[in-house]
C-alpha positions as CSV (number, residue, x, y, z in Angstrom):
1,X,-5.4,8.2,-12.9
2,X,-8.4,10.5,-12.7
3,X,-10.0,11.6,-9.4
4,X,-12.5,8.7,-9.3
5,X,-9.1,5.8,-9.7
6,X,-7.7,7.6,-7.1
7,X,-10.7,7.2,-5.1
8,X,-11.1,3.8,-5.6
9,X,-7.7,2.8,-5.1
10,X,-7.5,4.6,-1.4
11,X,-10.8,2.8,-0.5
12,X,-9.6,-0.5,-1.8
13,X,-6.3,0.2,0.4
14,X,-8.7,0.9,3.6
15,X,-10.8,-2.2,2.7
16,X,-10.1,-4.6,-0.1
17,X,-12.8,-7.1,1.3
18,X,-16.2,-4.2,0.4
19,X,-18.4,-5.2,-1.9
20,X,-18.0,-3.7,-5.5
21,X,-21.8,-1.8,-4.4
22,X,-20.7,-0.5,-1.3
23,X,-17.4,0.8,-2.8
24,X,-19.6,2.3,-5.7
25,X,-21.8,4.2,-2.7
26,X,-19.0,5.3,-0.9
27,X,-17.4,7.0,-3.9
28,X,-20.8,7.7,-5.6
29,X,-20.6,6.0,-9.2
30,X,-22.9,3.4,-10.4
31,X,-21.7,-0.5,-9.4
32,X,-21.2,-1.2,-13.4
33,X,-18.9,1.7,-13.4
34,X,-17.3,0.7,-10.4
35,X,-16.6,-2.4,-11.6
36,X,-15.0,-1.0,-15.1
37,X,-13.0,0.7,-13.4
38,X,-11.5,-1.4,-10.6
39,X,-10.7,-3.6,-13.6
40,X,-9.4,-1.0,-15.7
41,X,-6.9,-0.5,-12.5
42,X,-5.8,-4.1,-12.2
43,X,-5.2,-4.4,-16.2
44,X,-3.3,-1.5,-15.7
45,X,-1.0,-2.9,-13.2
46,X,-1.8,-0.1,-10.8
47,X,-3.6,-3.1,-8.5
48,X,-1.4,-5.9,-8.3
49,X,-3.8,-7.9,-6.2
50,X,-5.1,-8.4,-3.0
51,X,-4.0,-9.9,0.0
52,X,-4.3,-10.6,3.8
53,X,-2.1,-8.7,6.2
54,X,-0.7,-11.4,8.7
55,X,0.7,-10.8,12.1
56,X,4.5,-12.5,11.8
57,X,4.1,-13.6,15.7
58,X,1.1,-15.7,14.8
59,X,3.0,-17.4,12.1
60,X,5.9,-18.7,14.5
61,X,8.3,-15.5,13.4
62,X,9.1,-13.5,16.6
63,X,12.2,-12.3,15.5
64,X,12.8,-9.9,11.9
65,X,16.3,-8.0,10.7
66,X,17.4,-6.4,7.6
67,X,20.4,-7.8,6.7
68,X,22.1,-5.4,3.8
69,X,24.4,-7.1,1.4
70,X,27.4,-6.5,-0.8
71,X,28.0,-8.0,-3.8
72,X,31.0,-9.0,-6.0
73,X,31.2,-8.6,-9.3
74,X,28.0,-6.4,-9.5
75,X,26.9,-7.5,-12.6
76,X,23.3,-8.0,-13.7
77,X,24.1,-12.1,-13.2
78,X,25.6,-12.3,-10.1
79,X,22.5,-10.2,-8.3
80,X,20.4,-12.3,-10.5
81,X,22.5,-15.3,-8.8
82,X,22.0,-13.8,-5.2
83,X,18.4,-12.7,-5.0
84,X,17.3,-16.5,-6.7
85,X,19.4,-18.1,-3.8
86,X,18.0,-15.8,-0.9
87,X,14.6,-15.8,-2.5
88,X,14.3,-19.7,-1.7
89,X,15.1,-19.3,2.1
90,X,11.6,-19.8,3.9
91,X,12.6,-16.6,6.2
92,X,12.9,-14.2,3.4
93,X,10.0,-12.1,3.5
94,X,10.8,-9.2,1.2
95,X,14.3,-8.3,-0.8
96,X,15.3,-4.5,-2.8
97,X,17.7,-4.0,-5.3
98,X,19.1,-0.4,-3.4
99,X,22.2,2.5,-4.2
100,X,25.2,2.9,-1.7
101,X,27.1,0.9,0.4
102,X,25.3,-2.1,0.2
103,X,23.9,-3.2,-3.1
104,X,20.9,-5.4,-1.4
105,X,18.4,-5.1,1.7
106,X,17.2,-8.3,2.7
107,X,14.1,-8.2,5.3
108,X,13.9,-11.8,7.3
109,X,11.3,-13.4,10.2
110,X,12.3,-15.8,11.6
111,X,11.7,-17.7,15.1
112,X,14.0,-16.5,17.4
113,X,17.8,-15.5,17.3
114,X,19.5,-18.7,16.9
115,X,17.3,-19.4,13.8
116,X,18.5,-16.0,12.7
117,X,22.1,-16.3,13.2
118,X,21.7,-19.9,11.1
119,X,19.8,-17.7,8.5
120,X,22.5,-15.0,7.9
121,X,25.5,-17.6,8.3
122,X,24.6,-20.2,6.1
123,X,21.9,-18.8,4.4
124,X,23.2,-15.4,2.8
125,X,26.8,-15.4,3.8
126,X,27.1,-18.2,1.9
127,X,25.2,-17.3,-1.2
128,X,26.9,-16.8,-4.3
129,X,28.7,-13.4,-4.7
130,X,28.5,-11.7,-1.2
131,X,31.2,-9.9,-0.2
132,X,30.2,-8.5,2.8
133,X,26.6,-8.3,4.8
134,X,25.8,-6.2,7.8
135,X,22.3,-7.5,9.8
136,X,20.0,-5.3,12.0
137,X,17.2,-6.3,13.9
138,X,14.1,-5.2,13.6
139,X,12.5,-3.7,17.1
140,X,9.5,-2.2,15.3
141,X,8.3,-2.3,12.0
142,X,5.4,0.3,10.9
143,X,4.1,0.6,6.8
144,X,1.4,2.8,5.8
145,X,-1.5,0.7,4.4
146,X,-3.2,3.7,2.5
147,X,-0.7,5.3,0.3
148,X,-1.7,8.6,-2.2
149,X,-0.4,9.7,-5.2
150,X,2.2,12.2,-5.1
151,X,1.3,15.3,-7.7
152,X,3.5,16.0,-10.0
């Protein structure tokens, strides 16, 4: 990515919703180039769409937790068997593959701490191949929305 992708990537991440000529202003290209090269970006994978950014409490989710996992055998089929079960609950909201103690960090929302408990118990405990799971609650939860490349 040259200077100019990088610039239109970290304005796209401040405001997806510009138009392609006011994103071509701000950066100072014509609006034909800015439009090659916003799709060169998502051809190239390095924009993998576009979205809305919902509050969870609007949505009826008051309560979130990571809940990391173990897994036996861990073998490329039974995570593959895991993440397809936990991937179907309506409260997973995000899941990573992760190094150390716990081989996967489930993030859930839910409604309140009953629904969570029924989450974690019959939802993930009983999935196939857990061995062991460890849940936290989530008092605050922070993520940058303009992120920039790291020079190498």
């Amino acid at each position: 990515m040259d200077t100019i992708d990088q610039q239109v990537v970290q304005q796209l991440q401040i405001d997806a919703r510009r138009s392609n000529k006011a994103l071509a202003e701000s950066i100072g290209v014509s609006p034909s180039t800015m439009l090659s090269r916003t799709r060169s970006l998502e051809d190239r994978g390095v924009i993998r769409g576009y979205h809305a950014d919902v509050a969870l409490p609007a949505l009826g989710r008051q309560v979130e937790a990571m809940v990391s996992v173990r897994l036996l055998p861990k073998t490329p089929d039974a995570v593959e068997q895991f993440v397809e079960a936990i991937w179907s609950l309506e409260e997973t909201i995000a899941v990573s593959l992760v190094t150390g103690a716990f081989d996967v960090l489930v993030h859930l929302s839910v409604k309140d701490i009953s629904s969570l408990s029924e989450a974690v118990l019959r939802g993930i405990t009983s999935a196939p191949n857990v061995a062991d799971e460890q849940t936290a609650i989530v008092f605050e939860h922070r993520r940058k929305t303009v992120v920039t490349p790291i020079d190498t």
